[in-house]
Residue, then its C-alpha position, 0 to 999 in steps of 0.5 A: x615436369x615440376x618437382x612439386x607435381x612429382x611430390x604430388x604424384x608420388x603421394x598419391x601412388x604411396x596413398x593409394x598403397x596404403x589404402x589398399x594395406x593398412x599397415x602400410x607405412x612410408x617415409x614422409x618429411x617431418x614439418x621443420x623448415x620450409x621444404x614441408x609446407x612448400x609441398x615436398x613430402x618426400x626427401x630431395x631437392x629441386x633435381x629430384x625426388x627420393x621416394x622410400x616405404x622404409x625407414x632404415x637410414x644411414x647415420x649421415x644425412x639420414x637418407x633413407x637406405x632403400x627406395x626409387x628415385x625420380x627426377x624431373x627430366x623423367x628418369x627414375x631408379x632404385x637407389x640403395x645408398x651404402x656410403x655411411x655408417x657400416x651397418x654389420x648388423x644389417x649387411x646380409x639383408x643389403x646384399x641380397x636386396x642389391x642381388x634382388x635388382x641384379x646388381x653385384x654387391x661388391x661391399x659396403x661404402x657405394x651406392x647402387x642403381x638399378x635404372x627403371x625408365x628414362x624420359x617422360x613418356x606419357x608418365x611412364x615413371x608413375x608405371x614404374x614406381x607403382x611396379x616397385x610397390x607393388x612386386x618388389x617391396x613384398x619380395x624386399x620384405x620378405x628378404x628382411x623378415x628372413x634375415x631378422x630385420x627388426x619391424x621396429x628397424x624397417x618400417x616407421x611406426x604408425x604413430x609416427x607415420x600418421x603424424x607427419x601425414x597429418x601435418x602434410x594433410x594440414x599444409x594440403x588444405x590450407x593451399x588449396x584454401x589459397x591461405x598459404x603466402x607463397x609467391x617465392x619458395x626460395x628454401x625448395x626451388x632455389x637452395x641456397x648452397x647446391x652442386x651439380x656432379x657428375x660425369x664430363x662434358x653433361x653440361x654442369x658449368x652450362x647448366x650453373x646460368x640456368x640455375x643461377x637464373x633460377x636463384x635471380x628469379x630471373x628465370x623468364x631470361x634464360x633462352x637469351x642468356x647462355x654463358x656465364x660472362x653475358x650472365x655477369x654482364x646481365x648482373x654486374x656485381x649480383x653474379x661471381x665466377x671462380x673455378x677451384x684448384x690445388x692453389x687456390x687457398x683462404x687468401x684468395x677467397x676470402x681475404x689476406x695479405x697483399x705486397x705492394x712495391x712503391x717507390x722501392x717501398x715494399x708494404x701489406x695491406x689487407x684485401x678481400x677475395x672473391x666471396x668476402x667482396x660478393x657478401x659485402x655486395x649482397x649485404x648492401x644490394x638494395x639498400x641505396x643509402x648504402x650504394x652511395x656510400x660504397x659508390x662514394x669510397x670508390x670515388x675516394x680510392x681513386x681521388x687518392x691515387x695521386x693526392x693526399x686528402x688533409x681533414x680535421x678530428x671532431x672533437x679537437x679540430x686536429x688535422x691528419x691525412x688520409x692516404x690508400x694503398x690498396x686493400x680493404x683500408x684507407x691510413x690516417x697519419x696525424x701532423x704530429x704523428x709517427x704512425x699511419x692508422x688503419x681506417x677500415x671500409x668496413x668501420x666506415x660502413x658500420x658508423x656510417x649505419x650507426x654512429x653511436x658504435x664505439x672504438x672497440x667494439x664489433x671492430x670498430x678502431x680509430x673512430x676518431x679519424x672514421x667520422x671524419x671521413x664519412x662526414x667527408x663522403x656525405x659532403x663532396x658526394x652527396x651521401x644521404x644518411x643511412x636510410x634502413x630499407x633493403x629489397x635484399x636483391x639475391x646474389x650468386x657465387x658460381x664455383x667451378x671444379x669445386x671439389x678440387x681445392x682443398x675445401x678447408x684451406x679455402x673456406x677455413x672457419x666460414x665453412x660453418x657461416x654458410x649453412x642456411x640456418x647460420x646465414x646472417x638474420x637467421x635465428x642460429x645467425x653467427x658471425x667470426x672476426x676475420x683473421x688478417x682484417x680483425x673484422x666481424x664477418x658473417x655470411x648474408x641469406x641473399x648469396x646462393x652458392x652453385x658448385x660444379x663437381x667431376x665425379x671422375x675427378x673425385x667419387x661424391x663418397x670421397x668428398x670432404x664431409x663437412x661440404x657434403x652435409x651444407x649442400x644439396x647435390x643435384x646428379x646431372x648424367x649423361x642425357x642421350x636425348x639431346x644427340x642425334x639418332x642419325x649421323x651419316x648413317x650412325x645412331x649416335x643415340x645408340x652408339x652413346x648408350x652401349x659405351x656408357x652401359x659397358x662403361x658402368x660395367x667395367x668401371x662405374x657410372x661416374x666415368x660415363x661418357x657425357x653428352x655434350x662431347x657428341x652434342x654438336x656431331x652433324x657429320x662423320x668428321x665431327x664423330x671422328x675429331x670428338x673420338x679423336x680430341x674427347x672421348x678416345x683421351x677420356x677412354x685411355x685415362x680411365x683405363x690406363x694401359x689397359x687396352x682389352x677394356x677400352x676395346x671392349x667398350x668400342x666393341x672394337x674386336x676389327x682393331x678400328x680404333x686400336x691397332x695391334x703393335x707387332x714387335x720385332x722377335x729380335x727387339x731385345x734379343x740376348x736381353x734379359x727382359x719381362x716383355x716378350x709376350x705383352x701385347x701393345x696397342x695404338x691408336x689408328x689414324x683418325x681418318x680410319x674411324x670409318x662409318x662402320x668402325x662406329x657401327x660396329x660399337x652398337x652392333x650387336x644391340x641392333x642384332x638383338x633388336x634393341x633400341x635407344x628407348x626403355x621398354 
């Protein structure tokens, strides 16, 4: 299902409500950017859309505080994010609104879902959200009228509403007039800096090909690239890989110091990391001139392995040479001279653009030996002159685990540079001067980052602010649909849906178990090593030591996965000690995870009569 047919769809329903109620009133996108005219009337991004009659926001991001969440795949729910801005005022009418969908309101600082349908039967989520309209916005209006909530706080204002309605009505005619230029609407369908999170094993470092894809306008290739390495292979230089982790640090990602023995001669250079080299790249992607010059410096890199190159100044004909050592500069040492002078791949790009730049200035140094080094370049290489067009081919950085680095050690000041309206040709552009290589550095609008995010690494409300506000988060849970109903007997469908309901219970939905872990289960022995190397470590991680819940989400009451240990009555006998009486547990053999012990996780659902489906 596309997003914009939900945004569509989802106007309607809100219309026809209004039609009904005049004064009715709801949450519309006000017309700043691209994601209004290109048919997103409502908050969201390409993962989902976040429907809401009610103006109470939170004082972060302003999303909206109440209202029903759809996403392509079909599953929709109510959400009332509370994780910003403790609103005391406001708080008891909260509450009881949380109590209103049978959720228990344990404070401020969550968000809480009350599931409403799964999977796209026959549109079963229009049904839903016209429920939702239609039974509970009255009783969350009445909850507000008696706790004292404002009218001017809960809803928008006419004035206000009919406005933005206009400006989405002004964008609805000109589509369907055809006057609208929209061959790639590159700000909704493709968001330059986005992160998939969630619980382990649904599929998030998986789904970054399909989504990088996407970013390409490659799309059309997915069903025959699957993983990350045929993607790179696919796109040499366009897609990057990198996983984060408490090492990695601002000198690996974006440049530093480099020590580099020879000859018993220890010495530094400056190198560029992994998203300083993928910026360079998308900068000059497209641009041939610009390709030959950079196929050219390589050339010259590996020309200077062995040998020393000797030119000559312009202006004087004074002769120096040139050597490299690694990093992001080649050294010019005069005949006469004592010192090697740093001649930067980056100066040579810039006067290779426009030589009429001075030393000095945009970090540009020692002009006088960079021109003859291009003047070299178009000579032995066949360099043309710099010739200005660009197709600005997009480029992608896939950043696994991101949340566990240390996002300030690792993006430092370009934490700022990577925000959409910040991005190089934008009219907010800005660039830095990079601390180690004293360059002018800024980010190009052609680079999509995709970050991948365990949320049982780390909760999405403990996540470092400043990444949270520069990127769209795409949820991925747990999709039951994509295991097998039947496995020797087992519905592992079922089985998966009373583990992950228990789950949320005893902990929350960010531990849930994923999908992936069962994906590939065609027998009993593939159930019994997934619990055993999976789901079972996963289990006995979350809650460690404490054995009753994990065998109250097995349903585990006949000890098939967790035996009782029997401890001797003289074990510590004539000791004093705190544990007689403690009750300890182990895992049975893997071979005892017997087709009933798996039944037994979802008997009591058959017995009640329930299903895999949403009623």
């Amino acid at each position: 299902m596309e997003i914009e047919k939900i945004h569509q769809k989802a106007l309607e329903i809100y219309l026809a409500k209004r039609k009904k109620d005049k004064n009715f009133t709801f949450y519309l996108r006000k017309n700043k950017g691209d994601k209004l005219s290109a048919g997103c009337w409502f908050q969201g991004n390409q993962g989902y859309v976040f429907t809401s009659p009610y103006k109470l926001a939170d004082d972060n991001n302003k999303t909206q505080q109440i209202g029903v969440v759809i996403t392509p795949a079909g599953r929709t729910y109510v959400e009332i994010p509370l994780t910003h801005g403790h609103n005391k005022k406001y708080e008891s009418f909260f509450k009881l609104v949380v109590e209103h969908f049978k959720i228990e309101y344990t404070g401020w600082g969550k968000r809480y879902y009350k599931e409403l349908c799964e999977g796209n039967k026959e549109n079963l989520w229009i049904n839903k959200l016209k429920d939702f309209l239609k039974n509970d916005v009255p009783v969350i209006n009445q909850i507000a009228k008696d706790k004292g909530v404002t009218e001017t706080d809960l809803f928008f204002l006419e004035k206000e509403f009919i406005k933005r309605l206009n400006e989405v009505e002004k964008i609805k005619n000109k589509s369907d007039s055809g006057d609208t230029k929209n061959s790639r609407v590159t700000d909704i369908n493709f968001p330059l800096n986005q992160i998939l999170y969630g619980p382990p094993g649904t599929g998030k470092t998986y789904s970054t090909v399909k989504y990088a894809l996407d970013a390409l306008g490659e799309a059309e290739s997915g069903p025959e690239i699957k993983s990350i390495q045929e993607l790179k292979d696919k796109f040499p230089g366009q897609v990057e890989f990198v996983t984060f982790h408490q090492s990695f640090s601002y000198e690996d990602f974006v440049e530093g110091l480099k020590a580099k023995s020879e000859e018993g001669t220890l010495s530094y250079s400056v190198e560029g990391g992994i998203f300083y080299r993928i910026c360079k790249h998308a900068e000059i992607s497209g641009n041939s001139s610009l390709e030959k010059l950079n196929e050219a410096i390589e050339k010259l890199k590996e020309e200077l392995e062995d040998d020393v190159l000797t030119l000559k100044t312009s202006a004087q004909k004074k002769e120096f040479s040139i050597t490299y050592n690694g990093g992001n500069s080649f050294y010019a040492k005069p005949d006469a001279g004592k010192y090697d002078n740093p001649v930067s791949i980056e100066a040579i790009r810039k006067l290779y653009v426009d030589s009429s730049m001075k030393s000095g200035e945009n970090g540009i140094h020692f002009k006088t030996y960079t021109m003859p080094v291009i003047t070299y370049l178009k000579e032995k290489y066949a360099v043309p002159n710099y010739q200005s067009q660009a197709d600005n081919k997009p480029h992608v950085l896939i950043i696994d685990e991101i949340n566990r680095g240390n996002i300030s050690r690792i993006f430092g000041e370009l934490i700022t540079l990577i925000e959409p309206s910040k991005r190089a040709g934008k009219d907010e552009a800005i660039s830095v001067t990079l601390p180690y290589s004293k360059v002018p550095f800024s980010v190009p609008k052609n680079l999509y980052i995709i970050g991948t995010m365990n949320t049982a690494d780390r909760s999405l409300a403990l996540m470092d602010t400043a990444l949270r506000r520069r990127f769209d988060f795409i949820e991925m849970m747990p999709d039951r649909s994509l295991v097998s109903e039947g496995v020797e007997g087992v519905n592992v469908r079922l089985m998966l849906k009373k583990i992950n309901q228990r789950i949320e219970v005893l902990y929350d939905r960010e531990h849930t178990i994923g999908h992936s872990f069962l994906m590939n289960a065609k027998s009993l022995a593939d159930l019994q090593t997934a619990f055993k190397n999976k789901i079972l470590p996963l289990l006995e991680e979350y809650f460690y030591d404490d054995w009753e819940k994990i065998r109250l989400v097995l349903a585990d009451k006949d000890q098939n996965f967790y035996q009782k240990l029997d401890n001797d009555d003289d074990l510590f006998l004539g000791m004093d000690n705190d544990y007689d009486g403690q009750i300890k547990y182990r895992r049975t053999n893997v071979e005892e995870y017997s087709q009933e012990a798996f039944i037994q996780i979802y008997k009591t659902a058959e017995l009640n009569n329930d299903s895999d489906t949403e009623e």
